[in-house]
C-alpha positions as CSV (number, residue, x, y, z in Angstrom):
1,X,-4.5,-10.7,23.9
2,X,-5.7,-12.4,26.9
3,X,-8.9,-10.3,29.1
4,X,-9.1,-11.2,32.7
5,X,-12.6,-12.7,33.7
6,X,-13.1,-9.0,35.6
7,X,-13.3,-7.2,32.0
8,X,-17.0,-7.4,30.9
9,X,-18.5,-7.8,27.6
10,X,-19.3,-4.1,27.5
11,X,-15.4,-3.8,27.8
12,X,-14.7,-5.8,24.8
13,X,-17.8,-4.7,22.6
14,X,-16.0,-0.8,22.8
15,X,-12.2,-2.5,22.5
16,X,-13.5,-4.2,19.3
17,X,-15.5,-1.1,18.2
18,X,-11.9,1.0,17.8
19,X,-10.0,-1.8,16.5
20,X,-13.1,-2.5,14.2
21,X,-12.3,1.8,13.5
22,X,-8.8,1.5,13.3
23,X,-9.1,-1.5,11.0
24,X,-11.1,0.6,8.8
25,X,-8.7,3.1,8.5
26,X,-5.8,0.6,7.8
27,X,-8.1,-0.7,4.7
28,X,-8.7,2.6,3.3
29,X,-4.8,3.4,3.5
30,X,-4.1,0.3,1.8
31,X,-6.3,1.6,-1.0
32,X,-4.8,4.8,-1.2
33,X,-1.6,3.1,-1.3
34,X,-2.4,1.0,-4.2
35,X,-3.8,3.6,-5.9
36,X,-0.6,5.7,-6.3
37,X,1.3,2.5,-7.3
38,X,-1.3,1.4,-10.2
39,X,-0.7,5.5,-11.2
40,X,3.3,5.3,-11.0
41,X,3.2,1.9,-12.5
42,X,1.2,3.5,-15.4
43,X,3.5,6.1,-15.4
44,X,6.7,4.1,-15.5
45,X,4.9,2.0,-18.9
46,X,4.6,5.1,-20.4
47,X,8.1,6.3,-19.9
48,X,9.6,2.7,-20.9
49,X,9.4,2.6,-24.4
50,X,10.4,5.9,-25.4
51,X,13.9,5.7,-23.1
52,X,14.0,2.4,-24.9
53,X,14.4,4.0,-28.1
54,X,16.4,6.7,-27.3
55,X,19.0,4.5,-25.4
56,X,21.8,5.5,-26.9
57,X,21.2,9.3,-26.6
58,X,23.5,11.0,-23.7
59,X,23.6,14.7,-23.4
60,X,27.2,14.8,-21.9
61,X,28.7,13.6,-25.2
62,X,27.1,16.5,-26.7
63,X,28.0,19.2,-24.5
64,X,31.8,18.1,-25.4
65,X,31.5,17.9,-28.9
66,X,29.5,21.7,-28.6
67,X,31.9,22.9,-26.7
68,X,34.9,22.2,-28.9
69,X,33.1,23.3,-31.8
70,X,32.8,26.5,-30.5
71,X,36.0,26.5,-28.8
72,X,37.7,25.8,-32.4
73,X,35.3,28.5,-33.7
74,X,36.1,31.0,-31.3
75,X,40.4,30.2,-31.1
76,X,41.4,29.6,-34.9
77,X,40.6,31.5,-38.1
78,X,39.0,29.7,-40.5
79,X,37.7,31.2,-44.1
80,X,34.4,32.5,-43.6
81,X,33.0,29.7,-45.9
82,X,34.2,27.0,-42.9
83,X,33.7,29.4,-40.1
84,X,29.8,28.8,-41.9
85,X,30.0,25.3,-41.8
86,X,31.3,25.1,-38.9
87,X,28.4,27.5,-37.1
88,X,26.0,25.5,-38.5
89,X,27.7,22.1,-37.0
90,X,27.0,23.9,-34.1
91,X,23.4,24.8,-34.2
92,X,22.6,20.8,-35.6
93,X,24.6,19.6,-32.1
94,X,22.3,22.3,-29.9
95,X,19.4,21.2,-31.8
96,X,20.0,17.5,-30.7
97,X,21.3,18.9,-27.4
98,X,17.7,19.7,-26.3
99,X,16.3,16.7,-27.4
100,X,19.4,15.0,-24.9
101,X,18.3,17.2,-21.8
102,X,14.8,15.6,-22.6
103,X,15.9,12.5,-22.7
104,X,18.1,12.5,-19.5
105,X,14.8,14.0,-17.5
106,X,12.9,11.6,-18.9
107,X,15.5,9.1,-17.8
108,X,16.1,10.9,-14.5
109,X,11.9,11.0,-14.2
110,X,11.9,7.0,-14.8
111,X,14.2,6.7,-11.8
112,X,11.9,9.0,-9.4
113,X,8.7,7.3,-10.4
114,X,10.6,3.3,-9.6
115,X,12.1,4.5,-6.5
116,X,8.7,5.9,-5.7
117,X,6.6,2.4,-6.2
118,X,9.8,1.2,-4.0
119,X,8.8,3.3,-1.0
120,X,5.1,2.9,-1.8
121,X,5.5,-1.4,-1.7
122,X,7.9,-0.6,1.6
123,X,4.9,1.3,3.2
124,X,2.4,-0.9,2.1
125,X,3.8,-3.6,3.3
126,X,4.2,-1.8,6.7
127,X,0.3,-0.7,6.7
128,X,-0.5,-4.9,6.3
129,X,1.5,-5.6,9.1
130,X,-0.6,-3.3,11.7
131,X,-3.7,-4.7,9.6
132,X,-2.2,-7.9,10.5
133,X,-1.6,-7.1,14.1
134,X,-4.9,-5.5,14.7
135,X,-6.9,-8.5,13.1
136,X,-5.4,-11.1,15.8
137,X,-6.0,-9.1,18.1
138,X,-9.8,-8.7,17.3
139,X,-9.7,-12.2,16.5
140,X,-8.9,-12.9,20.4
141,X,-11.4,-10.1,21.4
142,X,-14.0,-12.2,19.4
143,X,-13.1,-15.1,21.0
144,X,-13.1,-13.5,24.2
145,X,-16.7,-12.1,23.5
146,X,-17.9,-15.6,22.7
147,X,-16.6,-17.1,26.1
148,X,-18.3,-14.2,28.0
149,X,-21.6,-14.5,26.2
150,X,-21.5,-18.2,27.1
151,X,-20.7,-17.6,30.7
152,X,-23.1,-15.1,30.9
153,X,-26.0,-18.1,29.7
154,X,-24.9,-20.3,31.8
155,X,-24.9,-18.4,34.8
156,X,-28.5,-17.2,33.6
157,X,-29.3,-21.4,33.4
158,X,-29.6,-21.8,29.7
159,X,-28.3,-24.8,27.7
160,X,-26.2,-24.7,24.4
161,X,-29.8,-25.4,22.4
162,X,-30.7,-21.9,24.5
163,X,-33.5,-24.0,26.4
164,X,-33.8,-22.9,30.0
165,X,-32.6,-25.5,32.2
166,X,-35.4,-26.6,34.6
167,X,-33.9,-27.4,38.0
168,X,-36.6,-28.7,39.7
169,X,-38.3,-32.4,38.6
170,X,-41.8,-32.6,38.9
171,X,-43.0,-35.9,40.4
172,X,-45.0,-36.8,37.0
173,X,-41.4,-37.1,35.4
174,X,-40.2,-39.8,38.0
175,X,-43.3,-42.0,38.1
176,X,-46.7,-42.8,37.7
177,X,-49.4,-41.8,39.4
178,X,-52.7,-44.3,39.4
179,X,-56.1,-42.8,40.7
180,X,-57.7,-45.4,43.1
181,X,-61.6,-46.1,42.5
């Protein structure tokens, strides 16, 4: 971002100031950011393991083999000592039904929480690109400032060592002057 030589250092000292702001802000949402992801990515360790040992546990298996347990309960007649059995078949398969519908939320949870780091990275990555953006451009307004600054000296007459420059030569400086006796 190029200023043209009309735009004075006052100019860029308050464009710098809000980008300076708006760089600020950029930082602190990059914190927040990475905040929430250390948090999910805490929360997806957790959650790893224990769907690691209860792989092979799928609810909808269950809910068939229920159902036709209590289907064949409810349609044949059995002696009471099977009808028994069979009831407590029944109550073992709802017992490891619950721990199932556990398992598939925890499951379904371990989904949510990677698709949330997903979005989280996706916006982050988003956030460093305006942070990107806005650091060029105060880059060039820094620039700027320092070309302005050095225009301004060198209209006011002072060198680079910030020595005023003394346009007028005294005549001591060109010669020597001997007293006559």
């Amino acid at each position: 971002m190029k200023y043209h030589k009309s735009v004075g250092i006052d100019e860029i000292e308050r464009k710098i100031g809000e980008l300076e702001k708006e760089k600020g802000k950029l930082f602190a949402e990059i914190i927040r950011i990475n905040g929430r992801i250390r948090y999910k990515s805490f929360e997806e360790k957790a959650l790893a393991p224990y769907l690691k040992r209860k792989e092979d546990v799928r609810p909808g298996r269950l809910y068939s083999a229920l159902d036709e347990v209590e289907f064949r309960i409810a349609t044949e007649a059995y002696t009471p000592k099977i009808e028994k059995e069979m009831i407590k078949e029944a109550r073992k398969i709802k017992e490891g039904l619950k721990e199932a519908v556990v398992v598939a939320k925890m499951r379904k949870r371990h989904q949510f929480v990677k698709n949330d780091i997903e979005k989280l990275e996706e916006e982050r990555k988003g956030v460093e690109k305006r942070l990107e953006v806005v650091r060029n451009e105060l880059s060039a307004l820094y620039a700027e400032r320092k070309n302005e600054e050095k225009k301004k000296r060198d209209r006011a007459g002072w060198t680079d060592y910030m020595r005023p420059i003394d346009r007028f030569v005294s005549i001591g400086d060109i010669c020597t002057i001997e007293k006559e006796e």
